[in-house]
Backbone as CSV, one residue per row, in Angstrom:
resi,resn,N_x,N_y,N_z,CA_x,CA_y,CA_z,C_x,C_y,C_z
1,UNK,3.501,3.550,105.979,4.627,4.210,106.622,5.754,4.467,105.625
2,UNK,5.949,3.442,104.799,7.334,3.770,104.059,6.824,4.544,103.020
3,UNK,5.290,4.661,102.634,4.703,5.564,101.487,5.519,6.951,101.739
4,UNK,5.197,7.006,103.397,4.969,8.613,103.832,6.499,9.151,104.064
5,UNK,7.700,8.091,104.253,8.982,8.649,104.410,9.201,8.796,102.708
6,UNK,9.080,7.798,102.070,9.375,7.998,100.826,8.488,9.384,100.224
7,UNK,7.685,10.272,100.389,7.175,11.062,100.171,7.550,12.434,100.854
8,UNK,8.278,12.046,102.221,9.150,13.324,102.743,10.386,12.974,101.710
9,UNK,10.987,12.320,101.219,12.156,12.312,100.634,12.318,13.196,99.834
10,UNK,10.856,12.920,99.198,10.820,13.207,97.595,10.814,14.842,97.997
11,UNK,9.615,15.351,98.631,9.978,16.803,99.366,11.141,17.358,99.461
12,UNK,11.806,17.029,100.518,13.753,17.186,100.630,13.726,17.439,99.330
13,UNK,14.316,16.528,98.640,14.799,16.547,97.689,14.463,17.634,96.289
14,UNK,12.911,18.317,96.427,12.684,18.849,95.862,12.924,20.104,96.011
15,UNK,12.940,20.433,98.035,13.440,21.640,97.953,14.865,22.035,97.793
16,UNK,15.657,21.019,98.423,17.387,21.033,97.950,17.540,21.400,96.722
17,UNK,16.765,20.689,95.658,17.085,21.073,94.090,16.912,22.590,93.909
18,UNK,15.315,23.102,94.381,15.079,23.931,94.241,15.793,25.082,95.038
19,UNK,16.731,25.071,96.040,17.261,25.881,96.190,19.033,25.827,95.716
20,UNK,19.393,24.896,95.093,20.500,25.035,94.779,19.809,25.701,92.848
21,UNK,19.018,25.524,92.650,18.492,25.850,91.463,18.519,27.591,91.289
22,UNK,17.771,27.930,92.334,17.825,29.325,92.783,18.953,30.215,93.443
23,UNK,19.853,29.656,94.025,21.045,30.148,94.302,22.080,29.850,92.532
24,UNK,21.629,29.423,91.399,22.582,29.426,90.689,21.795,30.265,89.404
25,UNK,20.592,30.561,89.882,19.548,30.969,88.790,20.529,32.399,88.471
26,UNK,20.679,32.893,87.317,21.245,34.369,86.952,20.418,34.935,86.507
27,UNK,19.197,35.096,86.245,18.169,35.624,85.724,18.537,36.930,84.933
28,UNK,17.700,37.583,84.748,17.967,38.618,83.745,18.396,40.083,84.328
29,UNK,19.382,40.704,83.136,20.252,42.053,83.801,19.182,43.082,84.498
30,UNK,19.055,43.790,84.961,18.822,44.970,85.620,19.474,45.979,85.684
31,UNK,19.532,46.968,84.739,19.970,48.481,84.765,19.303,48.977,85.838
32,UNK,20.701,50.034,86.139,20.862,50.138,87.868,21.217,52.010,87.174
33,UNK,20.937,53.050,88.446,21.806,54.526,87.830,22.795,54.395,88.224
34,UNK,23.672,54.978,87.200,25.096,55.634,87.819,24.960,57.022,88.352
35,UNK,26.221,57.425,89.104,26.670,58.471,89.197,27.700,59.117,89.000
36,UNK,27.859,60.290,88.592,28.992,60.915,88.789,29.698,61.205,90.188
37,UNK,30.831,60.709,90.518,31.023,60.567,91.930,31.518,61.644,92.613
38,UNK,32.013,63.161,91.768,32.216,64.336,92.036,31.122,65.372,92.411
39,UNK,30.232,64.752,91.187,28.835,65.839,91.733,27.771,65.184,92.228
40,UNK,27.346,63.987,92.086,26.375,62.951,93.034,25.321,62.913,92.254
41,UNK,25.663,63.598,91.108,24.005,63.095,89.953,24.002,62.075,88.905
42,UNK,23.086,61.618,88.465,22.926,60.972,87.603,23.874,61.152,86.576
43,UNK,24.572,60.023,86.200,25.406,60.286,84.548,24.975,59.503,83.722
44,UNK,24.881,60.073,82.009,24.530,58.805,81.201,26.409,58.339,81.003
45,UNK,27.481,58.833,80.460,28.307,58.365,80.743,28.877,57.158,80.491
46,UNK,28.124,56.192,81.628,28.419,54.912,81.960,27.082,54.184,82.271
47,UNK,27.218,52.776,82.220,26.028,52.164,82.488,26.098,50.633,83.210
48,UNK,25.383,50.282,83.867,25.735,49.216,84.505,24.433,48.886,85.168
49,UNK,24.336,47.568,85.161,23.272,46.491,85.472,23.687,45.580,86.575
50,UNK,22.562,44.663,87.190,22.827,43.775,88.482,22.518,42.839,87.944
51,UNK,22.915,41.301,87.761,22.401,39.803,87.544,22.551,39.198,88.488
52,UNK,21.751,37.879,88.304,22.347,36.633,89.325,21.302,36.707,90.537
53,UNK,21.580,35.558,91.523,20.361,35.560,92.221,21.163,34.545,93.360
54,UNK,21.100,34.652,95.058,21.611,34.066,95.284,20.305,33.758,96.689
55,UNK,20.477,32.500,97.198,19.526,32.200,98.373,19.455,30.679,98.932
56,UNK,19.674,30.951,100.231,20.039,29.479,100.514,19.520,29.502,102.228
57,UNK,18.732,28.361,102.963,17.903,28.809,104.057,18.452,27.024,104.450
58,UNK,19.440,27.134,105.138,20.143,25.791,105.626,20.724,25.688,106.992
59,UNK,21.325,24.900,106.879,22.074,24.905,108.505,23.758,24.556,108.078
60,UNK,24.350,24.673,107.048,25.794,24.816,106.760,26.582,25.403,107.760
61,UNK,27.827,24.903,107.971,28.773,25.774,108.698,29.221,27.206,107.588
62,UNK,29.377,27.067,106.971,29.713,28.385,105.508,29.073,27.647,104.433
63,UNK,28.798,28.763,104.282,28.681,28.638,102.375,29.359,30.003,101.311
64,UNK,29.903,29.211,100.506,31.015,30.067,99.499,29.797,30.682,98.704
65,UNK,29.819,31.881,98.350,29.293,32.576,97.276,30.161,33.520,96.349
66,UNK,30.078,33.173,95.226,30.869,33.561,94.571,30.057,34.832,93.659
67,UNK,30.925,35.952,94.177,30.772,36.871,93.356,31.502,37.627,91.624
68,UNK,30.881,38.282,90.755,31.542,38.641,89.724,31.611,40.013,89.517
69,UNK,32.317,40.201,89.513,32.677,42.367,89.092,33.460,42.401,87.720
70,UNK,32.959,42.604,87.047,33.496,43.064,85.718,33.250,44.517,84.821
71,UNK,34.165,44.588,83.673,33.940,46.263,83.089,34.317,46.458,81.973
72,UNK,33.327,46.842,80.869,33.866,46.906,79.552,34.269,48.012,79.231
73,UNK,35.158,49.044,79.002,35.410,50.158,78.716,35.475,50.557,77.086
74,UNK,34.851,51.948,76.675,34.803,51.948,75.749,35.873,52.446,74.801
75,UNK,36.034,52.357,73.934,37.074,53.202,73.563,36.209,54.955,73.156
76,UNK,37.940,55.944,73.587,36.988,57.077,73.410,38.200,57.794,72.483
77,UNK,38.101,58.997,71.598,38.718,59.568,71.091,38.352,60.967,71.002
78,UNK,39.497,62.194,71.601,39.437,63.440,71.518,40.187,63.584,70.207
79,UNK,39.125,64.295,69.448,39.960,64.779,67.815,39.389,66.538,68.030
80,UNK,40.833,67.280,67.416,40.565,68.850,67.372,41.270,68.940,66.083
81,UNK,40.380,69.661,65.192,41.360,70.077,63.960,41.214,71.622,63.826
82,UNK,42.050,72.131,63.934,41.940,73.410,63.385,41.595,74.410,62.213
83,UNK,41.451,73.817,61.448,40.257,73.608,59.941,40.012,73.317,59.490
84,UNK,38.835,72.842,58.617,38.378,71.740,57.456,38.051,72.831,56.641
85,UNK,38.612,74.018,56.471,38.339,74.556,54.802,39.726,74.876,55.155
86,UNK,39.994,74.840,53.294,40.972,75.706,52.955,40.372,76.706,51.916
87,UNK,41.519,77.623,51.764,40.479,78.817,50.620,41.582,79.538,50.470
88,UNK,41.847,79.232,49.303,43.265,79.449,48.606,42.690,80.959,47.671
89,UNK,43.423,82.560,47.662,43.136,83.560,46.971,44.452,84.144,45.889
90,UNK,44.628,83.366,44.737,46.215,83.598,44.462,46.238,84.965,43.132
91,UNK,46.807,86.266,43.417,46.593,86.978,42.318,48.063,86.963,41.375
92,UNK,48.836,86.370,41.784,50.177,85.946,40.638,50.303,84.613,40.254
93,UNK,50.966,83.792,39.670,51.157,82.589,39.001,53.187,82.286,40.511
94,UNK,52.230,81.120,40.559,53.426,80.744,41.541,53.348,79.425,42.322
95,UNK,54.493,79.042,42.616,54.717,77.709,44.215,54.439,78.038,45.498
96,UNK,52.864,77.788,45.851,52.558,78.199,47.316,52.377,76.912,47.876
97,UNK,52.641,77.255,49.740,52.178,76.207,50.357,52.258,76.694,51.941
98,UNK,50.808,75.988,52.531,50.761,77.037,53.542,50.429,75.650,54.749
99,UNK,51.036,76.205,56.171,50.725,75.113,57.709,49.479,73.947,57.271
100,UNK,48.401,74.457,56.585,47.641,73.880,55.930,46.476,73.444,58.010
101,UNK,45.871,71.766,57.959,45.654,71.689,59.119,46.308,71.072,59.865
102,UNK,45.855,71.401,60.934,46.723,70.925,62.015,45.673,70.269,62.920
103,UNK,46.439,69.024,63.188,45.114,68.044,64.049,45.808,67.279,65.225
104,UNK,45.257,67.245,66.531,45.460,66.906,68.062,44.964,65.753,67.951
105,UNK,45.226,64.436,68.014,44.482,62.805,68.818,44.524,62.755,69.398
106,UNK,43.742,62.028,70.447,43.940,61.279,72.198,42.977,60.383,72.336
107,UNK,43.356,59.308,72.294,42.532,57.784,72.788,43.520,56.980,73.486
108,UNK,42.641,56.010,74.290,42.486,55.236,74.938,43.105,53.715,74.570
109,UNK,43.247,53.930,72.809,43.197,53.018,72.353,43.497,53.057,70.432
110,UNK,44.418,52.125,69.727,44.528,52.320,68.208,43.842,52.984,67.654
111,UNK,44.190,54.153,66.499,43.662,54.805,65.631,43.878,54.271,64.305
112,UNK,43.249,55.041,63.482,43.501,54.806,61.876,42.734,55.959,61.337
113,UNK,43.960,56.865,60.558,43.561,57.956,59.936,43.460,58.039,58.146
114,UNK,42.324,57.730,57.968,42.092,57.551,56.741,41.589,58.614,55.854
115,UNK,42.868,58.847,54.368,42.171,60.072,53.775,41.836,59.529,52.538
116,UNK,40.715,59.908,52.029,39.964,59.627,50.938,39.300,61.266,50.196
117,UNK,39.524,61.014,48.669,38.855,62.171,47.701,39.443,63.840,47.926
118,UNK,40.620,63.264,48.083,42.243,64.369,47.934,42.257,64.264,46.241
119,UNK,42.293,65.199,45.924,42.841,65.019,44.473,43.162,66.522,43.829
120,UNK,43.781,66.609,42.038,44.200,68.186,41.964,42.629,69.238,41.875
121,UNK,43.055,70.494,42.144,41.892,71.414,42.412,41.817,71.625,40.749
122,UNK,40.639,71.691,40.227,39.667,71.515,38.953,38.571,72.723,38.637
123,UNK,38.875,73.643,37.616,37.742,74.351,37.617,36.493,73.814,36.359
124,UNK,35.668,74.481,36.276,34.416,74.244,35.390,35.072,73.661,33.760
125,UNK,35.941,74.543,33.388,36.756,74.393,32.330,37.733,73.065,32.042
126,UNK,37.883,72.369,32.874,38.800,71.029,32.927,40.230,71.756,33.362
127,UNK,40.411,72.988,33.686,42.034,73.285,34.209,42.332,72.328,35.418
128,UNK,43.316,72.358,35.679,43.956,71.197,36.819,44.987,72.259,37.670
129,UNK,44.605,72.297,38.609,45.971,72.785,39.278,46.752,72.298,40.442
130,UNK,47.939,71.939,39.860,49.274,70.785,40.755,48.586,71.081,42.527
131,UNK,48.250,69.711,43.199,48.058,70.152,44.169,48.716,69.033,45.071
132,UNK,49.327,69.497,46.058,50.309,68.310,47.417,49.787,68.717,48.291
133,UNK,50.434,67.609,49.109,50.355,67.249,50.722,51.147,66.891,51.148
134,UNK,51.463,67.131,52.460,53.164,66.667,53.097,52.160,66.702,54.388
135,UNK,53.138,65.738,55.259,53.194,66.054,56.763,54.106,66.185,57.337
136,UNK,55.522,66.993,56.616,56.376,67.479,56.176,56.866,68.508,55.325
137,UNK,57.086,69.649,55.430,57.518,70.428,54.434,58.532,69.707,53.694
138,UNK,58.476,69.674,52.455,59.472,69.106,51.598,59.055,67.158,51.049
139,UNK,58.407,66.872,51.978,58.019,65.624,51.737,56.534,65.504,50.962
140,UNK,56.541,66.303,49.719,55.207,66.460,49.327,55.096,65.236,48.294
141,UNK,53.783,65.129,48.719,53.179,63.520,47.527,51.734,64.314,46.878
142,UNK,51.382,63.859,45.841,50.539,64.762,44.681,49.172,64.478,45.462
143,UNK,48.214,64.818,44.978,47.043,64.872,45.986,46.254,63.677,45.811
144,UNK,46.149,63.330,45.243,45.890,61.366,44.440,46.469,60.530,45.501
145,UNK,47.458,61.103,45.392,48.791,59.725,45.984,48.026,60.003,48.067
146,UNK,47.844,60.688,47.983,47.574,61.146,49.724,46.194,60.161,50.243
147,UNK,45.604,59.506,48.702,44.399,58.654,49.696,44.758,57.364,49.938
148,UNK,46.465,56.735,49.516,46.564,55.856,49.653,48.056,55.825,50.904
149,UNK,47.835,56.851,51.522,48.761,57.223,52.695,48.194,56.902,54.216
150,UNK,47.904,56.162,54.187,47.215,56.539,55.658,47.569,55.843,56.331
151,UNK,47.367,56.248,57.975,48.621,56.825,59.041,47.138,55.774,60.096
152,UNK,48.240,54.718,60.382,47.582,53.776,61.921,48.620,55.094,63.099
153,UNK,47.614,55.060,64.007,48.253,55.672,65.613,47.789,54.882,66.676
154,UNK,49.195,54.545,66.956,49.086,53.162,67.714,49.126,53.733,69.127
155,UNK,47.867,53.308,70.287,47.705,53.327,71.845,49.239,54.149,72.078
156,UNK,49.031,55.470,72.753,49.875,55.565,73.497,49.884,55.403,74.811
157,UNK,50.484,54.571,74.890,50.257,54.200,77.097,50.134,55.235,78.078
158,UNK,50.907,56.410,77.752,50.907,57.452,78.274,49.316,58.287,77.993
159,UNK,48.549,57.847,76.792,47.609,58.508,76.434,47.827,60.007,76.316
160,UNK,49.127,60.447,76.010,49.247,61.633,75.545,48.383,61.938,74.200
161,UNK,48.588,63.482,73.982,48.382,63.780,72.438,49.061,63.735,71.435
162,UNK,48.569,63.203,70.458,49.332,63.155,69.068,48.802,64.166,68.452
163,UNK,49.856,65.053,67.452,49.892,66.082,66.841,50.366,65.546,65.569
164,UNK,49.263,66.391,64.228,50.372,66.250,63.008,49.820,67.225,62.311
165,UNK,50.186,67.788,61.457,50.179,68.997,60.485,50.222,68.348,58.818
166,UNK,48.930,68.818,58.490,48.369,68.325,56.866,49.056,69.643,56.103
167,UNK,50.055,69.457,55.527,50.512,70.448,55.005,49.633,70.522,53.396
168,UNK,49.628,72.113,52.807,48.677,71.748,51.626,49.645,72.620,50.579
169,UNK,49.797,72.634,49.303,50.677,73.334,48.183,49.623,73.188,46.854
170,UNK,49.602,74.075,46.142,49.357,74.439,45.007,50.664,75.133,43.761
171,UNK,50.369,74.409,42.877,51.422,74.932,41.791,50.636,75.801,40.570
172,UNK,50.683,77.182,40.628,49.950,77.637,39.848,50.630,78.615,38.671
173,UNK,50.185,77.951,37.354,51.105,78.139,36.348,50.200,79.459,35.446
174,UNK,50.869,80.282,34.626,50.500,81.151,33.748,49.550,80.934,33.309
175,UNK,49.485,79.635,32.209,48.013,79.282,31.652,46.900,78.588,32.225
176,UNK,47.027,79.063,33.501,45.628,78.571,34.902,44.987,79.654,34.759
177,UNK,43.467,79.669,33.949,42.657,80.648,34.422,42.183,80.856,35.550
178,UNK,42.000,82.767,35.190,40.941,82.810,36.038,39.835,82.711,36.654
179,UNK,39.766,81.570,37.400,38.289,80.927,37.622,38.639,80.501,38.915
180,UNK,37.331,79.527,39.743,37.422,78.890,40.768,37.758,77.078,40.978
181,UNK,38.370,77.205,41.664,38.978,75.023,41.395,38.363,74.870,43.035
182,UNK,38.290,73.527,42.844,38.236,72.984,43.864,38.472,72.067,43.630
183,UNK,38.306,70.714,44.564,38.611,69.625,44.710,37.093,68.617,44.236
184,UNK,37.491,68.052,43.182,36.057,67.427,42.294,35.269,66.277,42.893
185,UNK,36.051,65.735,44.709,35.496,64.158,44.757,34.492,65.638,46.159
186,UNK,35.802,66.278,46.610,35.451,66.384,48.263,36.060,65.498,48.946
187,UNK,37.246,66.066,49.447,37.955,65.139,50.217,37.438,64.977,51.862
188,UNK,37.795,63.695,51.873,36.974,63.518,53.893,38.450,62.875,54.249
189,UNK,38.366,63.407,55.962,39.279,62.534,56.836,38.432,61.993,57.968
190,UNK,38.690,60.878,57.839,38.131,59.184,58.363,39.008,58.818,59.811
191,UNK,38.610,59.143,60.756,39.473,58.680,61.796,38.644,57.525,62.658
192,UNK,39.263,56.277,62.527,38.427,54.937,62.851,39.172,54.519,64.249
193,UNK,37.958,54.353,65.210,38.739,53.916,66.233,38.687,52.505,66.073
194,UNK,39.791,52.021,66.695,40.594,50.323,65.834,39.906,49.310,66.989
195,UNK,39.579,49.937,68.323,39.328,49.076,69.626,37.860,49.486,69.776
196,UNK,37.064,49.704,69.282,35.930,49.740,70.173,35.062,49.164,70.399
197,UNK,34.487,48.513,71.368,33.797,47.277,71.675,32.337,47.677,70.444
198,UNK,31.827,46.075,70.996,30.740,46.215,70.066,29.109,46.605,70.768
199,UNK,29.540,47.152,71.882,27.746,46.995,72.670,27.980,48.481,72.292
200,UNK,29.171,49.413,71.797,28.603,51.332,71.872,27.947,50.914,70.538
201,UNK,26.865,52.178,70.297,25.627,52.257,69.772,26.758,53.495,68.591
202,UNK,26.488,52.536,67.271,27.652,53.543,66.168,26.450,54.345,66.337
């Protein structure tokens, strides 16, 4: 007799475990579709999964279940530039300098605008010709000096647009042949978003 209560015990007890085991089990994510909630189709967009596992077959007055809703947002950035060539045609010797580009930001979140391989325009011959940058008329720094300029744009709360204008100048002197220069590295602009989680896929 006491074998057989001690052997329902052990039962109880195994299924109690086993269902508080299973009501806490989180098992593995499940990607679920989204939608776009304007047009009702599928979006890649966004993405989101179901975990967790809940189950309980008792006679409780309540039982608390605790749910979790959470959301990682990514960081996103609208960049528009209005040109990545320049193409300078000069038939006199002179101080030019022209709007040069002009570039729109909008994120969600910190920028960092990084310019690298600015330097003076160079033809085949070793000529050099004086070349600046302002983001400012009048505030010109030599084209060297412009990769060690670079411009953090810090969250605007408003998430408005930021605007700035790459102003560009050439100084072109008498004994500058006639030939073609360019810029000898290839200059790039680097715009790093400062917040973005680590699950987006670079």
């Amino acid at each position: 007799m006491r074998k057989s209560i001690a052997l329902v015990i052990v039962a109880l007890l195994l299924i109690v475990l086993g269902a508080v085991a299973l009501a806490e089990w989180e098992g593995p994510h499940t990607e679920v579709p989204v939608y776009d909630t304007a047009t009702g189709y599928p979006t890649y967009l966004a993405r989101a999964s179901l975990s967790g596992c809940y189950s309980s077959y008792c006679n409780d007055v309540k039982r608390v279940i605790p749910v979790t809703i959470s959301a990682s947002i990514a960081q996103w950035a609208d960049i528009t530039l209005n040109a990545t060539d320049i193409e300078w045609r000069v038939l006199k010797p002179g101080d030019y300098f022209i709007d040069g580009v002009h570039a729109t930001l909008q994120s969600n979140g910190d920028l960092f605008v990084d310019y690298e391989g600015f330097e003076d325009l160079v033809n085949d011959e070793g000529d050099v010709l004086e070349t600046y940058y302002a983001l400012a008329p009048g505030d010109w720094i030599r084209a060297s000096a412009l990769n060690a300029h670079d411009d953090p744009i810090p969250e605007n709360r408003a998430h408005e647009e930021v605007e700035f204008t790459l102003y560009n100048r050439i100084v072109v002197m008498n004994c500058d042949s006639a030939c073609e220069y360019k810029d000898p590295n290839g200059a790039v602009i680097t715009v790093v978003l400062k917040e973005q989680k680590e699950w987006v896929v670079k």
